[in-house]
NUMI-581699 format. One line per field, with one value per atom (N, C-alpha, C): chain; x, y, z; residue number from 0. Coordinates in Angstrom, 3 decimals, decimal comma, padded with zeros to 6 digits, m for minus. Example, Ala and Ser with C-alpha at 12.3 -4.5 7.8 and 13.67 -1.06 7.14 Angstrom:
BEGIN
chaine [A; A; A; A; A; A]
x [013,190; 012,300; 013,200; 012,850; 013,670; 012,900]
y [m005,690; m004,500; m003,300; m002,250; m001,060; 000,030]
z [007,800; 007,800; 007,800; 007,080; 007,140; 007,870]
num [0; 0; 0; 1; 1; 1]
//
This chain:
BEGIN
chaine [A; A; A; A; A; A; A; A; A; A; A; A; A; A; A; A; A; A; A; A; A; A; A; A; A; A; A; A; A; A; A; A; A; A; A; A; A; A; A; A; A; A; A; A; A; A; A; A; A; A; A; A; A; A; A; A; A; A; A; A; A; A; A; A; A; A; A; A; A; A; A; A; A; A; A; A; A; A; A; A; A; A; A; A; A; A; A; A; A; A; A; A; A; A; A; A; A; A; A; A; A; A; A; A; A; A; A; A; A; A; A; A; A; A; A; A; A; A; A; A; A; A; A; A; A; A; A; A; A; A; A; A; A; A; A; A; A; A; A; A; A; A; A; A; A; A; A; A; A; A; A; A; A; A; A; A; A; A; A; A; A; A; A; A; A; A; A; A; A; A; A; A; A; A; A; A; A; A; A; A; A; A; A; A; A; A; A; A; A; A; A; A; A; A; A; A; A; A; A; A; A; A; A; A; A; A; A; A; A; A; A; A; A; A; A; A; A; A; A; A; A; A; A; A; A; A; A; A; A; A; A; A; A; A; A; A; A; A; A; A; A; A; A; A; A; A; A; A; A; A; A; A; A; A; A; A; A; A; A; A; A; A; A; A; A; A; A; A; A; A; A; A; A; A; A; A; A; A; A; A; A; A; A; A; A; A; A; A; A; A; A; A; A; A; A; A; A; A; A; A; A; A; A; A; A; A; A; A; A; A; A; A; A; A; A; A; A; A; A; A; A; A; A; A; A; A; A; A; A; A; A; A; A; A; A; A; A; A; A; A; A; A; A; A; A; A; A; A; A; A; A; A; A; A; A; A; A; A; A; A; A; A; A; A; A; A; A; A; A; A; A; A; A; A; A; A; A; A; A; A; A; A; A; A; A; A; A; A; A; A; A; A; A; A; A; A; A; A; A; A; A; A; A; A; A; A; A; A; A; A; A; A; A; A; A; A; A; A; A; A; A; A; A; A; A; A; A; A; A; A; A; A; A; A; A; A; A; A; A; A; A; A; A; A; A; A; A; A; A; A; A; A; A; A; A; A; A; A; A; A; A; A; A; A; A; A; A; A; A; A; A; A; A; A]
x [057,710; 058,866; 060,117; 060,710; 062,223; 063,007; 063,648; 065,172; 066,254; 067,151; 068,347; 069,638; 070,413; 072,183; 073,401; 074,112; 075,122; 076,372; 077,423; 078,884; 079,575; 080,644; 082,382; 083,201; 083,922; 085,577; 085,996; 087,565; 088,883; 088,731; 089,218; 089,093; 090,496; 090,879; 091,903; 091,689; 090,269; 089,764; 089,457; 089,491; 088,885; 087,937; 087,283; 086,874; 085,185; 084,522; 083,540; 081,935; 081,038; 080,031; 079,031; 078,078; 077,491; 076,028; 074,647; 073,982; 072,659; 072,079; 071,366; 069,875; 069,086; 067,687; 068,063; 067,039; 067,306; 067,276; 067,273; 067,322; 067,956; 068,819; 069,269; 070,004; 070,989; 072,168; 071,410; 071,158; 070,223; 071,120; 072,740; 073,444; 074,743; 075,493; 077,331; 077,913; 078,560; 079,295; 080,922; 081,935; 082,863; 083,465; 084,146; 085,009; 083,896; 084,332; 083,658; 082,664; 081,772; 080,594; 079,475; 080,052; 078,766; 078,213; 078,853; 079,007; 077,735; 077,609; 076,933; 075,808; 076,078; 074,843; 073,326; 071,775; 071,070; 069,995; 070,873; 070,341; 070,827; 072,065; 072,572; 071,738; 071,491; 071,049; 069,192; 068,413; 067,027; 067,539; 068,105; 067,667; 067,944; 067,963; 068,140; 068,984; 069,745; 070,278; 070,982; 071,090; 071,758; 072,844; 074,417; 075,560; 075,401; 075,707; 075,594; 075,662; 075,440; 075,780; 075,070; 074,894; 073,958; 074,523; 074,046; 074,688; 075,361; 074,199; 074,716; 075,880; 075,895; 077,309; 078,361; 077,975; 079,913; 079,904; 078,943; 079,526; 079,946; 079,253; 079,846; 081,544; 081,553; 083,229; 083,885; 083,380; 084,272; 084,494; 083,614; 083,989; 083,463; 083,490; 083,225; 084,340; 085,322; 086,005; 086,425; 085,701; 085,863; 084,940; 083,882; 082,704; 081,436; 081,010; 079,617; 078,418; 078,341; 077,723; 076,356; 076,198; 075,344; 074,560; 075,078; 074,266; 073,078; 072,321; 070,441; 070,887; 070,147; 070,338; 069,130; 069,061; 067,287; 067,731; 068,289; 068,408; 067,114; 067,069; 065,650; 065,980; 064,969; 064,683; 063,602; 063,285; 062,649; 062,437; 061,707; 061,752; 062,526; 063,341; 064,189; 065,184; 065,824; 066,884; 067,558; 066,495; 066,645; 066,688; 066,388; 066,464; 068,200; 068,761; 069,865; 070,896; 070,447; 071,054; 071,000; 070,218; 070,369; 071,216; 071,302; 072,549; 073,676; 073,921; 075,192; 075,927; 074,964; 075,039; 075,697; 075,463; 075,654; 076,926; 077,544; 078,796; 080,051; 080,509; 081,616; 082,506; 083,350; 084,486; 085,274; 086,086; 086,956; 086,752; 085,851; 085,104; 084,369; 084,872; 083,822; 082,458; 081,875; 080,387; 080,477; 080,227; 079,614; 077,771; 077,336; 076,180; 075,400; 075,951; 075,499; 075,072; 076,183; 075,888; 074,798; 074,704; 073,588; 072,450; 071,799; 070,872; 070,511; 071,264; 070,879; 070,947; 071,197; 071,258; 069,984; 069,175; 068,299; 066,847; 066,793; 066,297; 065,972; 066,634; 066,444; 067,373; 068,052; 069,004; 069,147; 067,865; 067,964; 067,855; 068,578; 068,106; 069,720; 070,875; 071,972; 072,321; 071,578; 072,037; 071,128; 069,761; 069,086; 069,903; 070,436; 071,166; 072,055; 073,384; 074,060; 073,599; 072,038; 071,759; 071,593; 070,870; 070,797; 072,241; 073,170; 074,474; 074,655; 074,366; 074,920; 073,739; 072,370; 071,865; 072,291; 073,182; 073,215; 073,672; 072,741; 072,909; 073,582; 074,367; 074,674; 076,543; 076,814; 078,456; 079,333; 080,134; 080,574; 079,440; 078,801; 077,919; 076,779; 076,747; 076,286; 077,130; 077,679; 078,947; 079,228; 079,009; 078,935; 080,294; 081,340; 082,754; 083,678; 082,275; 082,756; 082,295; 081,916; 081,118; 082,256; 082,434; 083,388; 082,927; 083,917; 083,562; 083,506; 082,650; 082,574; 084,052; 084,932; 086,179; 087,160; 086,455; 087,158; 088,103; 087,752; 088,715; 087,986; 088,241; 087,860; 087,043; 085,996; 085,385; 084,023; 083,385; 082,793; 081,867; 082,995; 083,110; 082,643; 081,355; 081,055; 082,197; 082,866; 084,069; 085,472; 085,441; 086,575; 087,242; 088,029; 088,816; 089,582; 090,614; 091,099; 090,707; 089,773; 088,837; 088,511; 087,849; 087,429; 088,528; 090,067; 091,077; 091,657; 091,587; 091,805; 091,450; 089,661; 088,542; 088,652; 088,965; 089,334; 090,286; 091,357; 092,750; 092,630; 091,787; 091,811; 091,076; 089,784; 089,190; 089,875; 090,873; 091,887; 092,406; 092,900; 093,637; 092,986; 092,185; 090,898; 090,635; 090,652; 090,566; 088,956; 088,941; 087,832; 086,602]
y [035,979; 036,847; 035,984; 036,416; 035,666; 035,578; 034,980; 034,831; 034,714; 036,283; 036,230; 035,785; 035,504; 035,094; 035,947; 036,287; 036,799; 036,118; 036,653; 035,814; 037,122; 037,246; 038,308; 037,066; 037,572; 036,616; 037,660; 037,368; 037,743; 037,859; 038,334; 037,572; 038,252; 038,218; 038,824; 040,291; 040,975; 042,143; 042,493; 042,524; 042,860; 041,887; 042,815; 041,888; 041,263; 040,504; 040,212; 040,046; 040,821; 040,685; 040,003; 038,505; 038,065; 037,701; 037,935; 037,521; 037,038; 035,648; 034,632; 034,849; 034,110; 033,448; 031,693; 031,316; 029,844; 029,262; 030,359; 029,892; 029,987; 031,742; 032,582; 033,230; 033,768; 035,236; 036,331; 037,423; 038,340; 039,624; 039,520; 041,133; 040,406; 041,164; 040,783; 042,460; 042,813; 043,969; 043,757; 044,372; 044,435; 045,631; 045,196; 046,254; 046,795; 047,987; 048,545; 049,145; 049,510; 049,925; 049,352; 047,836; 047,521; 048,120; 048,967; 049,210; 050,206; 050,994; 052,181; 052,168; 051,300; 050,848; 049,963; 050,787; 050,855; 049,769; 048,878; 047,808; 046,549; 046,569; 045,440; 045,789; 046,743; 046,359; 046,274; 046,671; 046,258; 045,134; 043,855; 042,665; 041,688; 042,700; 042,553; 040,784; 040,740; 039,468; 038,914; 037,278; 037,092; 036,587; 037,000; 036,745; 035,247; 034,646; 032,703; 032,893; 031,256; 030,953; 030,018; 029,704; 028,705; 027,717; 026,921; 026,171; 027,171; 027,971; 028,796; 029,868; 029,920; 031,138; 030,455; 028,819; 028,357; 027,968; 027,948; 027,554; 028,643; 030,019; 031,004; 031,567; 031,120; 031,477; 030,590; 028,699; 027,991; 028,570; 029,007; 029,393; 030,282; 031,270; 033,291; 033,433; 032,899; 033,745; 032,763; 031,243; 030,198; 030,184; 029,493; 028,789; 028,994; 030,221; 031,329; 031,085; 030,783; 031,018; 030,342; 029,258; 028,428; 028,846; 029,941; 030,208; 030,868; 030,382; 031,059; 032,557; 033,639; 035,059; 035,529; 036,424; 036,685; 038,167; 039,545; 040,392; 041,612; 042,343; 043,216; 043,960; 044,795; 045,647; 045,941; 046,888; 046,916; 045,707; 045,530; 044,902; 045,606; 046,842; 047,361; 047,135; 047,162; 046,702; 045,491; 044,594; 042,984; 042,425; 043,453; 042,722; 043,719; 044,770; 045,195; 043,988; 043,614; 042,884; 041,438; 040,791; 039,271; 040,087; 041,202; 041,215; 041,579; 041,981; 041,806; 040,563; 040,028; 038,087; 037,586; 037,900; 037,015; 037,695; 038,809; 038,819; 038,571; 037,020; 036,658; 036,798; 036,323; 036,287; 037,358; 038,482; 039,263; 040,253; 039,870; 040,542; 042,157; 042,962; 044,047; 044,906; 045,657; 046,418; 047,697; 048,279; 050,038; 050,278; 051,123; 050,905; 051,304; 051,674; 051,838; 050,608; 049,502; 047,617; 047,578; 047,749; 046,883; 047,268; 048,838; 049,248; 048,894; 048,766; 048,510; 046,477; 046,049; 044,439; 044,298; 045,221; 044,936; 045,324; 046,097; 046,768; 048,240; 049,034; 050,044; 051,222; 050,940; 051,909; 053,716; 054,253; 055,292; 055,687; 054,244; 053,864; 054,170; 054,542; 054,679; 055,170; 055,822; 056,361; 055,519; 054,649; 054,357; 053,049; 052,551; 051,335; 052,100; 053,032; 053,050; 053,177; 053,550; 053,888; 052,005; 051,461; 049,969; 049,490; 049,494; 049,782; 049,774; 050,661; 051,344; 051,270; 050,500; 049,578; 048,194; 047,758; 046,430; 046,007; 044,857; 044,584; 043,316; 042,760; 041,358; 041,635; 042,565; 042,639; 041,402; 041,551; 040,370; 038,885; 038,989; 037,795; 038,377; 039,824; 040,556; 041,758; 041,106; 042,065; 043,238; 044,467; 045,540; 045,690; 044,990; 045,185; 045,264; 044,286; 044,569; 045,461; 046,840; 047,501; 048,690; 049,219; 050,298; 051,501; 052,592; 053,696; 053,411; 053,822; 053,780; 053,877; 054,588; 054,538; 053,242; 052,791; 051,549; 051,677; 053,169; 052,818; 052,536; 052,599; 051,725; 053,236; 052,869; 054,231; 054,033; 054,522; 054,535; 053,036; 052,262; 051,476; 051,170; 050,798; 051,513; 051,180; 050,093; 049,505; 050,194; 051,172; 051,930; 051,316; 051,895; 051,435; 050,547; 050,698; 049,729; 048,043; 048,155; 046,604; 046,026; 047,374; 046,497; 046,164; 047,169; 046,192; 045,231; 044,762; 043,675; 042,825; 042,624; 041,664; 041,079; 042,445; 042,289; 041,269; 042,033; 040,838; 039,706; 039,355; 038,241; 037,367; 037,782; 036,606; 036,672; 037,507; 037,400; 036,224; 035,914; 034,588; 033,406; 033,241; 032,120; 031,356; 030,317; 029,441; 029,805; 029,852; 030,414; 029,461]
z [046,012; 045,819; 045,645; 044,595; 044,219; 045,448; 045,383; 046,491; 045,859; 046,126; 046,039; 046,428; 045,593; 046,320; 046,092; 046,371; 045,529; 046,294; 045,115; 045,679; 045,193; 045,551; 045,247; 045,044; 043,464; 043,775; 042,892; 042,938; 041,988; 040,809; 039,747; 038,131; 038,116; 036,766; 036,399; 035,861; 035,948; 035,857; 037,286; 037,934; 039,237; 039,847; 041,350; 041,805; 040,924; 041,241; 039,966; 041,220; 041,332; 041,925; 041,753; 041,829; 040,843; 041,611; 041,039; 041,706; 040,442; 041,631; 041,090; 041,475; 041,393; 041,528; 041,513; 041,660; 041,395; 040,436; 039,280; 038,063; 037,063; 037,666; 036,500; 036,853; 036,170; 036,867; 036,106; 037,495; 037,315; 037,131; 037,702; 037,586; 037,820; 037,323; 037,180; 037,148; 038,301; 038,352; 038,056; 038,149; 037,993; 039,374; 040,264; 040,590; 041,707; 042,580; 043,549; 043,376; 041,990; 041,723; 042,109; 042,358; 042,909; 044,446; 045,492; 046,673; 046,408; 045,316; 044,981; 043,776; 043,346; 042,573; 043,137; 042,676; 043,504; 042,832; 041,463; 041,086; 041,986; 042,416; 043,184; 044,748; 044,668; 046,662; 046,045; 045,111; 045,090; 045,170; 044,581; 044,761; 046,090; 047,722; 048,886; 048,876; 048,153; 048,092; 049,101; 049,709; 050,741; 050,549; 051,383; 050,866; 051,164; 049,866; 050,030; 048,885; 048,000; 046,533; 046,279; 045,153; 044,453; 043,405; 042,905; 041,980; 040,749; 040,224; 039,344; 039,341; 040,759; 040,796; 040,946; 041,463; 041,375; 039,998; 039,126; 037,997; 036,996; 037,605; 036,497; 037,061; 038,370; 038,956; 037,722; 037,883; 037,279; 035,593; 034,771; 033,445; 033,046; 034,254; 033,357; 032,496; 032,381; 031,191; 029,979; 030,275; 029,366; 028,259; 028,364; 028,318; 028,750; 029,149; 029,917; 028,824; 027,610; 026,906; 027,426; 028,346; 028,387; 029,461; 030,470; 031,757; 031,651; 032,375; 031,262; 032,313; 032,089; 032,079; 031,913; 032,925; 033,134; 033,794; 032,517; 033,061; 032,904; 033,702; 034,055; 033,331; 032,066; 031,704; 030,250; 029,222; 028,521; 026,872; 026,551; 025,454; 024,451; 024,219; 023,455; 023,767; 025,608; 026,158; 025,614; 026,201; 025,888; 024,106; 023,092; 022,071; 021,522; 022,219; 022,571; 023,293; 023,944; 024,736; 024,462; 023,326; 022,391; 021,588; 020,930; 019,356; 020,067; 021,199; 022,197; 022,091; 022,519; 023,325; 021,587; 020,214; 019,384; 018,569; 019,305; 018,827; 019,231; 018,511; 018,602; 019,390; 020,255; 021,550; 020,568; 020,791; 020,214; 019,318; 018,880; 017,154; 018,238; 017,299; 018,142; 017,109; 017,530; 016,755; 017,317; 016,627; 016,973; 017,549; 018,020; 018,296; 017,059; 015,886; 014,843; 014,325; 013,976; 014,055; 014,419; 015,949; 016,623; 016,723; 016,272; 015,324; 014,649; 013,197; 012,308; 012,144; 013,352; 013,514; 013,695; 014,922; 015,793; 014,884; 013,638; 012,447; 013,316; 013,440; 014,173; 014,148; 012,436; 012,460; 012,698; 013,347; 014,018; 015,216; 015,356; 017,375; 017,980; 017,385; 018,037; 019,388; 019,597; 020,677; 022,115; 021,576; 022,424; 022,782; 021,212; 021,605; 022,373; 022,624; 023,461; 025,313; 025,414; 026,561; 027,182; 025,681; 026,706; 026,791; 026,488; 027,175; 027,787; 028,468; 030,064; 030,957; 030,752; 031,696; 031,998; 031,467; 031,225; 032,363; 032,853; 034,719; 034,479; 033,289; 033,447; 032,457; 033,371; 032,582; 032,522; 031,392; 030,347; 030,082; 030,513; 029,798; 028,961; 028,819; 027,938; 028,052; 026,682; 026,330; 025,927; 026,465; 025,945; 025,968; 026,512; 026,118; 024,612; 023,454; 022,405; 021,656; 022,214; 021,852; 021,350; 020,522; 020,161; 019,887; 019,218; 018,722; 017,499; 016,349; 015,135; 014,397; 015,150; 014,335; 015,040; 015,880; 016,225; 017,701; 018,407; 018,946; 020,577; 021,750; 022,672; 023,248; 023,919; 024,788; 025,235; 025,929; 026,587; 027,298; 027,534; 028,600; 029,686; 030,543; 032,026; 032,800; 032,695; 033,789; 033,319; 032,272; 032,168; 030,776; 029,978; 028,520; 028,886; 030,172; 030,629; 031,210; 031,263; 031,932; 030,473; 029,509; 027,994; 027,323; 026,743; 027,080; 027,270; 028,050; 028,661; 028,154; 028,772; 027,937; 026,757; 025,624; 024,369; 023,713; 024,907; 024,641; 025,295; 026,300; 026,899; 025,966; 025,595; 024,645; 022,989; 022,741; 021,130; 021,899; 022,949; 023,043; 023,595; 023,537; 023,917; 022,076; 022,471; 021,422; 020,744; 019,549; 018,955; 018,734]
num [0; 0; 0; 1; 1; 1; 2; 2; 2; 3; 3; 3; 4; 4; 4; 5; 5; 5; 6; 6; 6; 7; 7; 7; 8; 8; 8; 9; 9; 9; 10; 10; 10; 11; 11; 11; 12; 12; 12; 13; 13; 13; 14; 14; 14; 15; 15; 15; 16; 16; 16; 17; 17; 17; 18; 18; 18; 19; 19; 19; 20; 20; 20; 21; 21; 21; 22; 22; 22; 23; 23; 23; 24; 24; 24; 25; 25; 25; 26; 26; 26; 27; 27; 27; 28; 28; 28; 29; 29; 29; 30; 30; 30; 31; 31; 31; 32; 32; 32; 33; 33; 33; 34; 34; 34; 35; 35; 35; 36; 36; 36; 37; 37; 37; 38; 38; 38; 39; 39; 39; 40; 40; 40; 41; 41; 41; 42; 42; 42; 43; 43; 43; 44; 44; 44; 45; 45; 45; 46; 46; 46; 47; 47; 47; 48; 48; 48; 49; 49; 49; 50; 50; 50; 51; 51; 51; 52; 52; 52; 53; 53; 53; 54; 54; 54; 55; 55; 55; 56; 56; 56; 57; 57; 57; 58; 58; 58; 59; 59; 59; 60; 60; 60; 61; 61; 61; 62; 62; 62; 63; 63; 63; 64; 64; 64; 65; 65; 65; 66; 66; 66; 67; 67; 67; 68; 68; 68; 69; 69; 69; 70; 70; 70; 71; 71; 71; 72; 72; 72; 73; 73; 73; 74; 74; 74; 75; 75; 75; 76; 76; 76; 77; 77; 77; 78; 78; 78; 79; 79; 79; 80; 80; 80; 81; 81; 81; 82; 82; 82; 83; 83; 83; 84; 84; 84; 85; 85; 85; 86; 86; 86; 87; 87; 87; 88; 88; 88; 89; 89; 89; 90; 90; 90; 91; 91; 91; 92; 92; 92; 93; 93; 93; 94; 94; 94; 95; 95; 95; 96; 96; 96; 97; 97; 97; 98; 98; 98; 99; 99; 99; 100; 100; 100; 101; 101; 101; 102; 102; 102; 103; 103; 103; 104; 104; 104; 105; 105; 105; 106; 106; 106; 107; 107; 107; 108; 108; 108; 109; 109; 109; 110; 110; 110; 111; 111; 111; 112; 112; 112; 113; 113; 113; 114; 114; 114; 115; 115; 115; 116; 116; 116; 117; 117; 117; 118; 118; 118; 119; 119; 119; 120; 120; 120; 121; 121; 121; 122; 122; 122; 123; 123; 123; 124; 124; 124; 125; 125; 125; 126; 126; 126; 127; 127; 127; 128; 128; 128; 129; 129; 129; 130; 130; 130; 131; 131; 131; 132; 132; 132; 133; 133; 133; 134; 134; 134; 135; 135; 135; 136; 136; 136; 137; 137; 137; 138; 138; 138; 139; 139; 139; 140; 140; 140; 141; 141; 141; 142; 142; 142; 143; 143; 143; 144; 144; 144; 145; 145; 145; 146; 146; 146; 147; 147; 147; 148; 148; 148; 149; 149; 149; 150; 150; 150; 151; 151; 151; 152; 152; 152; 153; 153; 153; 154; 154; 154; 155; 155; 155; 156; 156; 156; 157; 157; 157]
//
């Protein structure tokens, strides 16, 4: 059986919940959802830290691209969740995009459900995820947190 870690810090989005294996970041919450979410307490994790969580404190909002990521769910999820991972810091997609990215362009709505499983927030970015007309919505951490995100990585060196 795996052994869990998790850590809490600050970001400039809220507080950031993060938990490991010894190999991998397995879930990234945002904000007090994690208190009530019944994916963060299955992985009975012990409050402590690992190499991997001080390094995603040091560059979650830099340089993340490199942290291996081992998040739980279906082989539709996860190939949802690689055409996530390969769009661009700022650049955003509709779940229509990532349908028809994933070859599955009558999958819209399934792509939006792997969405809103996604146990590894901002390092699988459903933040650049939009409304077909572009404008910001259905967010799990709220319009305001994606926002942000948005504008935070427009000013991050490309």
């Amino acid at each position: 059986m795996d052994t869990y870690y998790y850590t809490k810090f600050s970001s400039p989005i809220g507080t950031i919940t993060a938990v490991a294996d010894s190999t991998a970041i397995v879930y990234i919450s945002i904000g007090d959802k994690t208190l009530t979410d019944p994916r963060f307490h299955a992985f009975n994790a012990k409050a402590t830290t690992n190499p991997l969580l001080i390094t995603l404190q040091e560059c979650l909002f830099d340089d993340s691209s490199s942290l291996p990521l081992k998040p739980k769910g279906t082989p539709f999820q996860h190939s949802v969740w690689q055409a996530l991972r390969a769009i661009p810091k700022s650049k955003t997609m509709c779940y229509a995009d990532i349908a028809e990215k994933i070859g599955n362009p009558r999958a819209v709505r399934a792509v939006g459900s792997a969405c809103g499983a996604n146990p590894i927030a901002l390092l699988i970015p459903c933040h650049r995820i939009v409304h077909k007309n572009g404008k910001l919505s259905g967010y799990s951490w709220g319009v305001e947190v994606q926002k942000q995100l948005l504008t935070m990585e427009a000013a991050m060196p490309q």
